[in-house]
Structure formats: C-alpha cells, structure tokens
MMTF fields as JSON, N, C-alpha, C and O atoms, coordinates in Angstrom:
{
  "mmtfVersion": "1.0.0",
  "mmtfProducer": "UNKNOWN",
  "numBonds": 363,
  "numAtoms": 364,
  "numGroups": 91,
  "numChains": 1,
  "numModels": 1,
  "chainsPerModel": [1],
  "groupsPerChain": [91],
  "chainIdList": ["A"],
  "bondAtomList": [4, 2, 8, 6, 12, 10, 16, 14, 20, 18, 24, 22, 28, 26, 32, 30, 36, 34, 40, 38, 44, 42, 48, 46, 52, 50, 56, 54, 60, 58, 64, 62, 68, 66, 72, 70, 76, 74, 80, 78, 84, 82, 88, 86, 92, 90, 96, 94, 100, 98, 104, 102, 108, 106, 112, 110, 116, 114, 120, 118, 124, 122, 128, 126, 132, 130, 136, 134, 140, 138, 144, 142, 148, 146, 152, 150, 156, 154, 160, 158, 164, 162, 168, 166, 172, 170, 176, 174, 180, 178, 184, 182, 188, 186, 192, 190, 196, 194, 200, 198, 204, 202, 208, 206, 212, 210, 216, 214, 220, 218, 224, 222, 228, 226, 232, 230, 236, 234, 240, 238, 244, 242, 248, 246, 252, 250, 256, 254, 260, 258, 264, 262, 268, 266, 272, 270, 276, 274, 280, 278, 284, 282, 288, 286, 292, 290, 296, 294, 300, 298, 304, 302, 308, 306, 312, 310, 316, 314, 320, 318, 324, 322, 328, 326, 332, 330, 336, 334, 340, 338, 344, 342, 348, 346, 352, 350, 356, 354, 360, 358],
  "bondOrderList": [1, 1, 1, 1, 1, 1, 1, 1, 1, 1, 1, 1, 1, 1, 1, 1, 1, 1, 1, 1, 1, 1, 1, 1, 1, 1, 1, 1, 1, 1, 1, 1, 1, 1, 1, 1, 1, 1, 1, 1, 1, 1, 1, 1, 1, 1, 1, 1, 1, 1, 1, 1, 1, 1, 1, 1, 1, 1, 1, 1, 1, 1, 1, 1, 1, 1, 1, 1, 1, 1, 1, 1, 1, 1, 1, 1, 1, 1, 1, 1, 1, 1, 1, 1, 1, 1, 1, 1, 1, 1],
  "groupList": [{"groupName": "UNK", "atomNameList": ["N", "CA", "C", "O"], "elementList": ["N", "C", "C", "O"], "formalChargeList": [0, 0, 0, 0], "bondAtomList": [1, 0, 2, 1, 3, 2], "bondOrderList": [1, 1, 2], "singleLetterCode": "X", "chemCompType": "L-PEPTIDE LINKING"}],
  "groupTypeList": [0, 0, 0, 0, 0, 0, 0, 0, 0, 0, 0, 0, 0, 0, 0, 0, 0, 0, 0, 0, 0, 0, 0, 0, 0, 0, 0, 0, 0, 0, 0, 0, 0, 0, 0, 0, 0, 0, 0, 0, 0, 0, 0, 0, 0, 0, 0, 0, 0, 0, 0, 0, 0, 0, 0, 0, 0, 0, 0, 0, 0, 0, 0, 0, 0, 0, 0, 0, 0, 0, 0, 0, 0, 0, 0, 0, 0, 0, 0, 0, 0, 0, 0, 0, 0, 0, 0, 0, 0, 0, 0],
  "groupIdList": [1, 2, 3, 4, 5, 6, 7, 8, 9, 10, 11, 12, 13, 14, 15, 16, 17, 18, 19, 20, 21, 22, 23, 24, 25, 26, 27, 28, 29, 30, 31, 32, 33, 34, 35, 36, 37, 38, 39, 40, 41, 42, 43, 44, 45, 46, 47, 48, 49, 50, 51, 52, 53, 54, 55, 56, 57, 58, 59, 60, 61, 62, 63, 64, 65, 66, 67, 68, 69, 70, 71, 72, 73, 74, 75, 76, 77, 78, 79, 80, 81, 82, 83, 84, 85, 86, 87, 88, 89, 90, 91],
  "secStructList": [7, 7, 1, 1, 2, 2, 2, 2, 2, 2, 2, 2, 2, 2, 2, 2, 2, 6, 6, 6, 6, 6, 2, 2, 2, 2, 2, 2, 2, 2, 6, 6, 6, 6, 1, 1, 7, 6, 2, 2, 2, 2, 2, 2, 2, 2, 2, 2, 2, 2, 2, 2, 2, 6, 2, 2, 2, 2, 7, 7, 1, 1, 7, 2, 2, 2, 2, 2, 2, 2, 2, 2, 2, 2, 2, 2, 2, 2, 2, 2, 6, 6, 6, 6, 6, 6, 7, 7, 6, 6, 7],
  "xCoordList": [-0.373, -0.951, -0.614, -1.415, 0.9, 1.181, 1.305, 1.735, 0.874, 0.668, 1.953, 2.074, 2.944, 4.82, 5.344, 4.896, 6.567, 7.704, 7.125, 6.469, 7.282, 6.603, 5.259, 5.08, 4.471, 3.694, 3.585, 2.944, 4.443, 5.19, 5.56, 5.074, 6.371, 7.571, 6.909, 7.284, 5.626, 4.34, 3.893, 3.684, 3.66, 2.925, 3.794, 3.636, 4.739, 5.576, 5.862, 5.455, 6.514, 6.896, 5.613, 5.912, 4.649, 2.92, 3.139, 3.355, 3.075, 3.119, 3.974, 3.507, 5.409, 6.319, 5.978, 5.976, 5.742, 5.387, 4.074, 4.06, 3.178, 2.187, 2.39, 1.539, 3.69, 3.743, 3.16, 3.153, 2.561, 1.781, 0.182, -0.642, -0.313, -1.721, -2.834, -4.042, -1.143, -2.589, -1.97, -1.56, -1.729, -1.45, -2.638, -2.848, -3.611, -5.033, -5.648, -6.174, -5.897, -6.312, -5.449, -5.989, -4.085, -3.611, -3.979, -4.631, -3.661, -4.004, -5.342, -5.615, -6.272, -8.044, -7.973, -9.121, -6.891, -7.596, -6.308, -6.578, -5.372, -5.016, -5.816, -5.535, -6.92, -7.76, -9.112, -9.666, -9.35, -10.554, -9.885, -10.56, -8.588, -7.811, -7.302, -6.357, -7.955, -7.545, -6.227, -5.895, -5.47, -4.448, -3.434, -2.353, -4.644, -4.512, -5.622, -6.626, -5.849, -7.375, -7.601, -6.728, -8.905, -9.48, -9.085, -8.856, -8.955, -7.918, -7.321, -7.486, -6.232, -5.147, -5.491, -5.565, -5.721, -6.183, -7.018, -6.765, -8.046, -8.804, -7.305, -6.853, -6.836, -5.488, -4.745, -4.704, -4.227, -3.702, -4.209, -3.527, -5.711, -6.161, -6.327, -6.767, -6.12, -6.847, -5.504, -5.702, -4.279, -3.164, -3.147, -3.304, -2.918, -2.55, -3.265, -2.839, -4.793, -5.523, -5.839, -5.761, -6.227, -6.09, -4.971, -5.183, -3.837, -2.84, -2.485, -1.804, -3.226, -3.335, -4.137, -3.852, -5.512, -6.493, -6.354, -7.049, -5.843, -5.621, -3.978, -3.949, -3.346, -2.213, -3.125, -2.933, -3.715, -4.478, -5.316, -5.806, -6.117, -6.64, -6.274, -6.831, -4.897, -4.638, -3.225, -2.739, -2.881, -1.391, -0.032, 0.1, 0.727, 2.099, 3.24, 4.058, 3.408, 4.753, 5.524, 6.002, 6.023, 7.19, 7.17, 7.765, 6.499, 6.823, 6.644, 7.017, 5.836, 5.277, 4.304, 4.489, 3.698, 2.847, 3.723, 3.38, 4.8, 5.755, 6.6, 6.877, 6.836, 7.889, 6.921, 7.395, 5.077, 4.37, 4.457, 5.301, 3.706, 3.543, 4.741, 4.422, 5.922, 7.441, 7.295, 7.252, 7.234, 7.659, 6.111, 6.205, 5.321, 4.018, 4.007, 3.438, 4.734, 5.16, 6.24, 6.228, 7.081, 8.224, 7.743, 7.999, 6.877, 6.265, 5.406, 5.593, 4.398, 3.57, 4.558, 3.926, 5.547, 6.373, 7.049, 7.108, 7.404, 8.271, 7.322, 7.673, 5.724, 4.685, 4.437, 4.363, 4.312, 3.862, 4.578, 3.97, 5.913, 6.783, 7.2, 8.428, 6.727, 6.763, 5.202, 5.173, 4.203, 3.032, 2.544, 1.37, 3.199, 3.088, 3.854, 3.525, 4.933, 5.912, 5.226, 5.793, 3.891, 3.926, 2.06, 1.177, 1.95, 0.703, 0.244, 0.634, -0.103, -0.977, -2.513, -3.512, -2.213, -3.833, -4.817, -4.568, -6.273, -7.114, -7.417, -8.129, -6.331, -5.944, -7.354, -7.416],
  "yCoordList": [-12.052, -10.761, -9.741, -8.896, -9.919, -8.634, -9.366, -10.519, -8.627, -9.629, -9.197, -9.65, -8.383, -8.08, -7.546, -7.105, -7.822, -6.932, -5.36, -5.124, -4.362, -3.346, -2.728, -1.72, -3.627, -3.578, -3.518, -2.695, -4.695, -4.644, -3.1, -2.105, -3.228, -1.82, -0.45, 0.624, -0.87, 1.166, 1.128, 2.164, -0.321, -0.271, -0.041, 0.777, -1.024, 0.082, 1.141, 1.881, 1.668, 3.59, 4.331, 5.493, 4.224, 4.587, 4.747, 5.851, 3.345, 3.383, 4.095, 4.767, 4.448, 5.204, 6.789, 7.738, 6.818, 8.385, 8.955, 10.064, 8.182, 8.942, 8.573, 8.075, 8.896, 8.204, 7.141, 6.998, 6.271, 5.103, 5.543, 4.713, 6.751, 6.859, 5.846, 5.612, 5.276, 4.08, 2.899, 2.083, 2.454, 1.143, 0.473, -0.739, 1.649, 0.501, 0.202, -0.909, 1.098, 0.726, -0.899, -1.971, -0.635, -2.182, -3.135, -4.05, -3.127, -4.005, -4.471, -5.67, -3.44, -4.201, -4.344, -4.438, -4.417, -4.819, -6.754, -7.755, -6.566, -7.975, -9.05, -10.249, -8.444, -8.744, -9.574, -10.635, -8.844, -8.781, -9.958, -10.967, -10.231, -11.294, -12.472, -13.202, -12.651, -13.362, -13.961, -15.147, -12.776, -12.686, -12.671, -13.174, -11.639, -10.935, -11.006, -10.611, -11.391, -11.254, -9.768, -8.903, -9.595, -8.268, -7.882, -6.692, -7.965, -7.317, -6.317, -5.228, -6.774, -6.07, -4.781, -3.891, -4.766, -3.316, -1.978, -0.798, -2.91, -1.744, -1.602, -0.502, -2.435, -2.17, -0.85, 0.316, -1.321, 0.001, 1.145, 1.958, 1.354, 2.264, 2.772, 3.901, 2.275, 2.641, 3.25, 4.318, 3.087, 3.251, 4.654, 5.78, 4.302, 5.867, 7.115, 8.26, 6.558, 7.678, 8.302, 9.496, 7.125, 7.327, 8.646, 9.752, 7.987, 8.902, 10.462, 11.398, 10.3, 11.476, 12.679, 13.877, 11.83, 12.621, 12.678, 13.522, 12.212, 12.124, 13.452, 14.232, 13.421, 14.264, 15.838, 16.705, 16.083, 17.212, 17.274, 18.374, 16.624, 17.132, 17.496, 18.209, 16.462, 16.877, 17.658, 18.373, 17.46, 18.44, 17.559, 16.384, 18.345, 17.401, 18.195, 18.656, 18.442, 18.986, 18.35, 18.949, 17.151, 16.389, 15.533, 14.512, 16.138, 15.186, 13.874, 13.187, 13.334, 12.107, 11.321, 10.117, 11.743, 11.945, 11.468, 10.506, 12.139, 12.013, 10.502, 9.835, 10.37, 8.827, 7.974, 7.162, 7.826, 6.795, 6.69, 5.952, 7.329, 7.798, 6.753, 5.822, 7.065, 6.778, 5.262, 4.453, 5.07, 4.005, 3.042, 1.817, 3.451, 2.334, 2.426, 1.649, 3.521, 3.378, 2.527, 2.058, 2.318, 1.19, 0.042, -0.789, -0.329, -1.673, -2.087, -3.16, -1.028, -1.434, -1.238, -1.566, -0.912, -1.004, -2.648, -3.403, -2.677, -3.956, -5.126, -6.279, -4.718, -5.535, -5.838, -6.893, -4.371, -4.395, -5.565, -6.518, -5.483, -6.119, -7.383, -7.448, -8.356, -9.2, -10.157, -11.344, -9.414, -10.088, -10.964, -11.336, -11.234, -12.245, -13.308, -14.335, -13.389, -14.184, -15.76, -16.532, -16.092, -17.542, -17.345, -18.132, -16.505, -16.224, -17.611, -17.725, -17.936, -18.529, -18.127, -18.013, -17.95, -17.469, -18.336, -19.503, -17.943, -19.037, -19.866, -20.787, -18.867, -19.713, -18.908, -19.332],
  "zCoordList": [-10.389, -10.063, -11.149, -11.549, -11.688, -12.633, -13.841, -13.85, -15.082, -16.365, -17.103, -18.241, -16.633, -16.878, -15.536, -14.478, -16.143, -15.508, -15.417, -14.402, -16.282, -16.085, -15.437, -14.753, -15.872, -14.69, -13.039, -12.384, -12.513, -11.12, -11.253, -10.715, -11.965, -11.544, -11.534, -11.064, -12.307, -12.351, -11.096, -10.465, -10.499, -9.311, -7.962, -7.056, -8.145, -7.146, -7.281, -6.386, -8.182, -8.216, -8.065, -7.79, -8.105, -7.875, -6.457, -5.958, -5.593, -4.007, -3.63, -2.711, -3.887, -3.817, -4.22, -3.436, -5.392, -5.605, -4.758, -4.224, -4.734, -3.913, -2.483, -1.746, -2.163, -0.484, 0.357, 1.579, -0.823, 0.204, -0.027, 0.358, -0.61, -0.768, -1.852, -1.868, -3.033, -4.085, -3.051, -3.876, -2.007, -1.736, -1.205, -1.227, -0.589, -0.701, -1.628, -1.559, -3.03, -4.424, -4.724, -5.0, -4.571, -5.337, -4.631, -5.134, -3.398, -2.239, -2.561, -2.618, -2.795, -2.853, -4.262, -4.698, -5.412, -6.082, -6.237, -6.9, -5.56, -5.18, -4.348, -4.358, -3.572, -2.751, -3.861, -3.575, -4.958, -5.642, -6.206, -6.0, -6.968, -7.803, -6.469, -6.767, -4.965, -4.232, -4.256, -4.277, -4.248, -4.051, -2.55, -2.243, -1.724, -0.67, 0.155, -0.438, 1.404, 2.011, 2.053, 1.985, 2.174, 1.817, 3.462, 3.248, 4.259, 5.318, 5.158, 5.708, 4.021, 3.532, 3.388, 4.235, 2.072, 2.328, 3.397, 3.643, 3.785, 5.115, 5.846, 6.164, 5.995, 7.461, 6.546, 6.941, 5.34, 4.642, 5.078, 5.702, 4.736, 4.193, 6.009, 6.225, 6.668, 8.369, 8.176, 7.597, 8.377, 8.792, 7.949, 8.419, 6.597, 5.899, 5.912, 5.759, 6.186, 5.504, 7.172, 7.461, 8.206, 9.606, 10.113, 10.609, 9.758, 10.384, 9.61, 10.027, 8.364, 7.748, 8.314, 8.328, 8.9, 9.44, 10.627, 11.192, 11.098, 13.069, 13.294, 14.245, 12.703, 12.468, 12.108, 12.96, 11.376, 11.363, 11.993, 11.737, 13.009, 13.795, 15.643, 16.478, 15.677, 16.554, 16.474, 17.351, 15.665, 14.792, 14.989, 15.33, 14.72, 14.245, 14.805, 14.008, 16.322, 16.927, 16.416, 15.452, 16.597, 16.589, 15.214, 14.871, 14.755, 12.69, 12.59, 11.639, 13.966, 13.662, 12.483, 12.308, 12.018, 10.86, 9.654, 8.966, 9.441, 8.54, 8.287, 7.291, 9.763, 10.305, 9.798, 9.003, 10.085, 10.656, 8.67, 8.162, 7.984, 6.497, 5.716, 4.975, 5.998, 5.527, 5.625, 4.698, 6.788, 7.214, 6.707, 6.63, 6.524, 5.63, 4.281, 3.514, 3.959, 2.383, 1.941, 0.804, 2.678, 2.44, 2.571, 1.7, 3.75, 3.978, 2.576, 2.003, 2.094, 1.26, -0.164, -1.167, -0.371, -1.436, -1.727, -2.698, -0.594, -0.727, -0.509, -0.761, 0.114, -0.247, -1.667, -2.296, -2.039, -3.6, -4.176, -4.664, -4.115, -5.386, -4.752, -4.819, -4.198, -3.767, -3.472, -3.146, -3.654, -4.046, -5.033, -5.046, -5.677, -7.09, -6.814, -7.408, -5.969, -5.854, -6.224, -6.997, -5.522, -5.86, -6.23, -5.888, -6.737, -7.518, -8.806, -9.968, -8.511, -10.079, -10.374, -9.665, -11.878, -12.283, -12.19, -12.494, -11.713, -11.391, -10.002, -9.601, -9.484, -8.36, -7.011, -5.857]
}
C-alpha cells in the first residue's frame, strides 16, 4: 500500500492532524489499490462526516461529538498504519 516508510508515517499524522477528516480519502483510495473493500471507507465517511453534521443540527450539550470524533480518529490511525501489513503489489 505505502511505497516507504515516510509515506506510512504522512498518512498517519494526516489522519491525526485533521482529526480523522482524510481517513475516508486514504481508505477509498486503499479500496481503489484493493487493499480494503470499498465498505471501508463509506463506513468512515458515515461515521465522521455523519456525526459532524448530526452534532450541529441537533447540538452538543454533553461534548459527545468530540468523544465519538476522538475515538474514530484513533481507530482510523492505527488502521492507517497497519494496512500494508501483508499487502503485496498486484495483488
């Protein structure tokens, strides 16, 4: 999936810096390199961009928004850097 070391490591600090917002970009494009079933990503993208828009429209007393956000950015982090694990090209 990653053609270096550095590479991995832009793509995680990416998922990390933008709180989880590029993890459906990598995801669909691990999806495109059948890497990942194309699943992957819509579920991302339902979850982050979902709870982004559902939190503003019905609002955020209790900082839920924040927990749900956190906690899919770690998942898709430690997704990220563990997606290649038994990758072969061509495959």
């Amino acid at each position: 999936m990653y053609a270096n070391i550095w590479h991995k490591v832009v793509w995680v600090v990416a998922v990390v810096a933008s709180a989880g917002l590029l993890a459906p970009p990598l995801f669909f494009i691990a999806a495109k390199k059948r890497v990942v079933s194309m699943a992957v990503p819509a579920v991302y993208a339902a979850i982050i961009y979902g709870t982004a828009v559902l939190g503003s429209l019905v609002g955020n007393p209790k900082n839920w928004v924040g927990g749900v956000l956190a906690i899919t950015m770690i998942v898709a982090a430690v997704h990220a850097s563990i997606l290649d694990a038994d990758w072969k090209r061509g495959r």
